[in-house]
N, C-alpha and C positions, 0 to 999 in steps of 0.2 A: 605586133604582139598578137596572141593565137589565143581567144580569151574563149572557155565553156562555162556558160551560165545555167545554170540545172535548175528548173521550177517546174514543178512539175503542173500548175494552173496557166502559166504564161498564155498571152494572148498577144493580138497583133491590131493594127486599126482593121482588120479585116476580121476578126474574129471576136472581140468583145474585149473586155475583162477577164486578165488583168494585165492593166497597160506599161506599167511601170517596167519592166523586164525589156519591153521594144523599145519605149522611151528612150532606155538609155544605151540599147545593143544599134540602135540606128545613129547615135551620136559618136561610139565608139566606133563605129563603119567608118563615119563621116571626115575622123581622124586620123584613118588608116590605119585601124585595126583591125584584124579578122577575126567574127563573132559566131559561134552558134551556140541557140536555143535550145536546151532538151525541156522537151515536154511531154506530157501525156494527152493523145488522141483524144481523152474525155473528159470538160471540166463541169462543171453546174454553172459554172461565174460564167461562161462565155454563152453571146447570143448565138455562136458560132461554130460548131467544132470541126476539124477536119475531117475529110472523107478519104478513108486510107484504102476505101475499094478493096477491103480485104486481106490486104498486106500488113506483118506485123509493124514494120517503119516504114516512114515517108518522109524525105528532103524534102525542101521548097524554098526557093531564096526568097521574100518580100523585104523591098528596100533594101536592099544587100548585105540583109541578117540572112544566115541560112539558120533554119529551123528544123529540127529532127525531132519528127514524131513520134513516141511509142503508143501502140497497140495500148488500151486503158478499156475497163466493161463500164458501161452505163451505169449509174445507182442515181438511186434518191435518198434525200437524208442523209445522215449522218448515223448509218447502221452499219452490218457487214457488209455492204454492197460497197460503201466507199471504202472500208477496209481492204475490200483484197480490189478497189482499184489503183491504189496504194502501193498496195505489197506486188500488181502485177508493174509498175511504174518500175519501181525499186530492181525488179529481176530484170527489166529488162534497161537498166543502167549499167549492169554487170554485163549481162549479154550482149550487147550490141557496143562495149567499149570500144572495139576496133576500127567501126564503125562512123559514132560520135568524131572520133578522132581522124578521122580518116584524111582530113586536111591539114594533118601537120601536129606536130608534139605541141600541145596546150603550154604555155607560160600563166595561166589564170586559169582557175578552177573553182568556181562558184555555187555556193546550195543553196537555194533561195526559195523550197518552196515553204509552204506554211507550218508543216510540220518538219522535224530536224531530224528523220529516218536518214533522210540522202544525204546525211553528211559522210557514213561509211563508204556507200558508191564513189562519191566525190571525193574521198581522203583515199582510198586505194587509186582512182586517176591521178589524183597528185602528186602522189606517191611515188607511184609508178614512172612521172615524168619530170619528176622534179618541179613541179608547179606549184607558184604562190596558192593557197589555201583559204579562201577567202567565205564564212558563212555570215548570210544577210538574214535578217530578226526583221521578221513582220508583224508576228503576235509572238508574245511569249509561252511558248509551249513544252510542258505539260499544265501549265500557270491556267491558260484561259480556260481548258476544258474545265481543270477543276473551281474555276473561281465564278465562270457562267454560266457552265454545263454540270456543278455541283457532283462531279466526280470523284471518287475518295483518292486521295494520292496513295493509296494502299490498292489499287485495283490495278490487275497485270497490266492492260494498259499503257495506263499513267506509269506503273514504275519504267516499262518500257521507253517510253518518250522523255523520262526522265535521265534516262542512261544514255540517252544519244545526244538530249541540251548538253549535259556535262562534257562530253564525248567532243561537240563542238567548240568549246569553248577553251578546251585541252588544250586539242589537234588543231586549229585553224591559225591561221598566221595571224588575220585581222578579222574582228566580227564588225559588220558595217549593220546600224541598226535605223529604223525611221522613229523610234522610242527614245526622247529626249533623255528621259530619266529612268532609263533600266541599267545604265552602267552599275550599279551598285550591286542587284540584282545578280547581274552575269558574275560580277566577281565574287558573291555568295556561293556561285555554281564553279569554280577554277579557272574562270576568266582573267588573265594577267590584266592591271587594269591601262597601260598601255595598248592594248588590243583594240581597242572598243571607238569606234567611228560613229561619230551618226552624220547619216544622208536622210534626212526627210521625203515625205513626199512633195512632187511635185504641179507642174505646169507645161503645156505646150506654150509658149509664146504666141505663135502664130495661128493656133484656134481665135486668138482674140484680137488679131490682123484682119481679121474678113470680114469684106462689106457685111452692112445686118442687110438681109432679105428684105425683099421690096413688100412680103405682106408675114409681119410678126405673128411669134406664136400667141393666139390668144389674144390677140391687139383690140378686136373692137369692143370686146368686155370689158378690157383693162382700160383702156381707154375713155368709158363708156362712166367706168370709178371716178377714174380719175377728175373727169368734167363735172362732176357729183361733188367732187371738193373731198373725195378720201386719199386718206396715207394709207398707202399699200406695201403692208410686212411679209415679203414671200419664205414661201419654203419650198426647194426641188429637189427630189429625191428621194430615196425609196421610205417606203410606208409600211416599217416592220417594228416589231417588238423594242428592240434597243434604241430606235431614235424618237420616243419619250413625247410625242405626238400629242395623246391624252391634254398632256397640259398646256398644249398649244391651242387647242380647240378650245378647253374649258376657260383659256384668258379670254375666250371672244364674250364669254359671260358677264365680264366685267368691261367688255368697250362697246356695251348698246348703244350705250349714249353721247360716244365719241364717233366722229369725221375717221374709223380706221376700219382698215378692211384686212383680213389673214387669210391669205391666199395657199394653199397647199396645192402642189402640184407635185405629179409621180404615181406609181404602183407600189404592191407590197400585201404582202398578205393583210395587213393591217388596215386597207385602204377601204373596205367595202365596213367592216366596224365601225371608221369612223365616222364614215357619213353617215351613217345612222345614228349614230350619237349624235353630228350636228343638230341632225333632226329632230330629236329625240329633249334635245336642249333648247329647240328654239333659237337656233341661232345660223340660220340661214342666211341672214342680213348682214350677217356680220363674219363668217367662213364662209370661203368658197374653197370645193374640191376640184382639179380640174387634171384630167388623164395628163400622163406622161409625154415629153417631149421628147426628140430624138438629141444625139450629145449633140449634135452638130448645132441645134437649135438654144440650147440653154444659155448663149450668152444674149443674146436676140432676147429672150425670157427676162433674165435678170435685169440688165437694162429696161425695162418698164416699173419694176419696182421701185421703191423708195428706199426699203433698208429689206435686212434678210435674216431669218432666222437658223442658228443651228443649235439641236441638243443631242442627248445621248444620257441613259440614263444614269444613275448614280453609282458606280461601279466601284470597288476597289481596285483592279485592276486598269484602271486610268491613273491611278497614281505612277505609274512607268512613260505616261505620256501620251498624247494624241495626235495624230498626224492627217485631219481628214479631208481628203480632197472634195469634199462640198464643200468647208470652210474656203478653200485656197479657189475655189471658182469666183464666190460670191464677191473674195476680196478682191480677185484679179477684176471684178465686175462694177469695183471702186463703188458701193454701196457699205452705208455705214451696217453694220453686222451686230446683230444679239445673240452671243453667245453662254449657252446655258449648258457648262460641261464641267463636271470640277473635275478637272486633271490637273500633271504633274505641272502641267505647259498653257500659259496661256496665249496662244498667238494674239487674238484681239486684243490683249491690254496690252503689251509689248508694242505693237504696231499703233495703238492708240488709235482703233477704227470702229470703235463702235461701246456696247456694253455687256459688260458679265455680270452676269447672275445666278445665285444655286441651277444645278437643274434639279427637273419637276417640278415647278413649282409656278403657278399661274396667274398668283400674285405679282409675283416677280418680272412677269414674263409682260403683262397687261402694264405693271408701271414703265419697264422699260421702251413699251410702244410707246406710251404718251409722251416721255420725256424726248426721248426723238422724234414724232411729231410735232413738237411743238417749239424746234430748234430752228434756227432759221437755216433758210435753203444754204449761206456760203459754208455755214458750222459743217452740215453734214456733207455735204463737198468735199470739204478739209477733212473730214474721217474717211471717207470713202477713197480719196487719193491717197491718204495715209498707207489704205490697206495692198495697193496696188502697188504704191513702191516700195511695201517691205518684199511681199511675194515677186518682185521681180529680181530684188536684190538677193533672198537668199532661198529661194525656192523654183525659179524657171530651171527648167530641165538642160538646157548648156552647162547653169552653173552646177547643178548636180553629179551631172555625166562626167565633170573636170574633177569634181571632188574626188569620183569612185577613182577617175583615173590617178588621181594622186595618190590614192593608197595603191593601184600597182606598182606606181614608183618605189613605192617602198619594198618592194618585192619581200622575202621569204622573213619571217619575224627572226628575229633575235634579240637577246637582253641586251644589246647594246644599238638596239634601233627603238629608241624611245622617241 
């Protein structure tokens, strides 16, 4: 099978962020299918971006995905710069069709990047070759801008990105989404509800196969706690506005007088406010901030903690569901887990690995350290394995890759392939 996956952020383990698109285009290789990447030469996600030397596209096969470049301009923000990096994405999906394809008439044609423009590009390919029709849902858009970015759904815009969800939802055979709870959603928008798949995010298996290094990130510190007699609640991972940070620091207020330590590790714009605030609070004894690890390091990381914290702030738009692959490290990391998210979905309560609590909230956050502190070591064992064998069961990236594959089996939609 001859599958074109169109993201226009896509990345590679060579390139950064976002992994999810290689994930599963090196598993589809691995099964003998022929795969290419369309992407665009320029993301913000990636630590990485290719060097096209000039040229408006670039092949490259890594791990027997081939990847085809478009020419994309540099921006910052979220202003006109990534708008017409976008609109330059887009034209040259039309433009370089011949190209894309060039290895043979696509059976799978895929839109996956974050916003649903490239479903046109992608529904004229399909079109054109009689190919299943497949759009994948990572955030729901024109939803997030206006629900986080406070955009009026009356701005050209939003009506624009508006006219292309529906458009998707029409036109595509099968919508495969990582949003447990947006089928309802999509079928508001002309979504047959048959259509609607969900693939979660996922896991590498084998990230968490390798020896840990002979000297841990962080070890003599942590270590150094640890001999001191504290429980150590980590947190890895970026230090921005939406992961609710604030009230992680302000629970250390209320555990002066406990045997526990709130370890933050990572970057983020947010990173350099907060230590200040530790400081600021008096509560150096009790938070520690400590720079960012490399991925390769973070399970090495986890492994020295006790349990792990994840939040995100109180959104309406988490009622469609959350999918966050820092949750899914910690769990693969078999540490019991505090999860402070109110979504549609709760993975830690379902997997029975740890505890939920509102988020923001640092009452909540300070009771649920103590209560796991003061569990005995087999209890939180038996959470921490809990978490490890749900995410092996329905979130390792094999079983995921089998999933997508099962909806090509289903090839081209019909009212009578329910």
């Amino acid at each position: 099978m001859n599958i074109i996956l169109i993201n226009h952020y896509a990345g590679s383990d060579r390139h950064g962020m976002e992994f999810r698109p290689f994930f599963m285009a090196k598993r589809w290789v691995q099964t003998g299918h022929q795969v290419t990447i369309v992407a665009s030469s320029y993301s913000h996600l990636r630590s990485r971006n290719p060097d096209l030397q000039g040229k408006k596209v670039l092949e490259e096969m890594i791990d027997g995905v081939r990847y085809f470049w478009i020419h994309g301009p540099q921006y910052e923000g979220n202003g006109m710069g990534r708008i017409l990096n976008m609109l330059s994405f887009l034209k040259g999906l039309y433009a370089y069709g011949a190209q894309i394809t060039a290895q043979g008439k696509p059976d799978v044609v895929i839109a996956s990047s974050t916003y649903p423009l490239d479903i046109y590009p992608a529904h004229h390919l399909a079109k054109k070759y009689g190919a299943q029709l497949i759009y994948e849902v990572h955030d729901l858009w024109p939803l997030s801008p206006i629900e986080l970015g406070g955009m009026s759904p009356h701005h050209p815009y939003i009506v624009l990105m508006q006219m292309a969800e529906n458009y998707c939802y029409k036109h595509s055979d099968y919508v495969v989404s990582i949003l447990p709870c947006a089928k309802e959603h999509m079928v508001e928008h002309g979504m047959k509800p048959d259509k609607f798949v969900c693939i979660p995010n996922g896991i590498v298996k084998e990230d968490w196969e390798q020896p840990m290094p002979e000297e841990l990130p962080y070890e003599d510190l942590l270590s150094q706690f640890k001999k001191e007699g504290y429980f150590l609640i980590g947190y890895a991972g970026a230090h921005g506005i939406a992961n609710a940070l604030d009230s992680f620091v302000e629970a250390g207020a209320l555990l002066k007088d406990k045997k526990i330590k709130l370890v933050m590790v990572g970057q983020g714009p947010e990173r350099a406010r907060l230590k200040q605030k530790i400081v600021d609070m008096g509560l150096r004894d009790v938070v520690e901030s400590l720079e960012a690890v490399g991925r390769n390091e973070v399970p090495a990381l986890l492994e020295q903690m006790d349990a792990l914290y994840v939040g995100l702030q109180r959104q309406p738009l988490f009622r469609f569901g959350v999918s966050p692959n820092k949750l899914m490290d910690y769990m693969m990391a078999a540490k019991p887990v505090i999860f402070a998210i109110d979504a549609g979905n709760d993975m830690v309560k379902d997997a029975q690995c740890g505890v939920s609590i509102p988020p923001e909230d640092s009452k909540a956050i300070a009771k649920a350290a103590i209560k796991l502190s003061e569990l005995p070591q087999t209890k939180l064992a038996r959470m921490g394995q809990n978490g490890k064998d749900y995410i092996l069961k329905y979130h390792e990236y094999d079983v995921l890759s089998q999933q997508f594959m099962d909806v090509f089996a289903k090839g081209r939609y019909t009212e009578n392939a329910k």
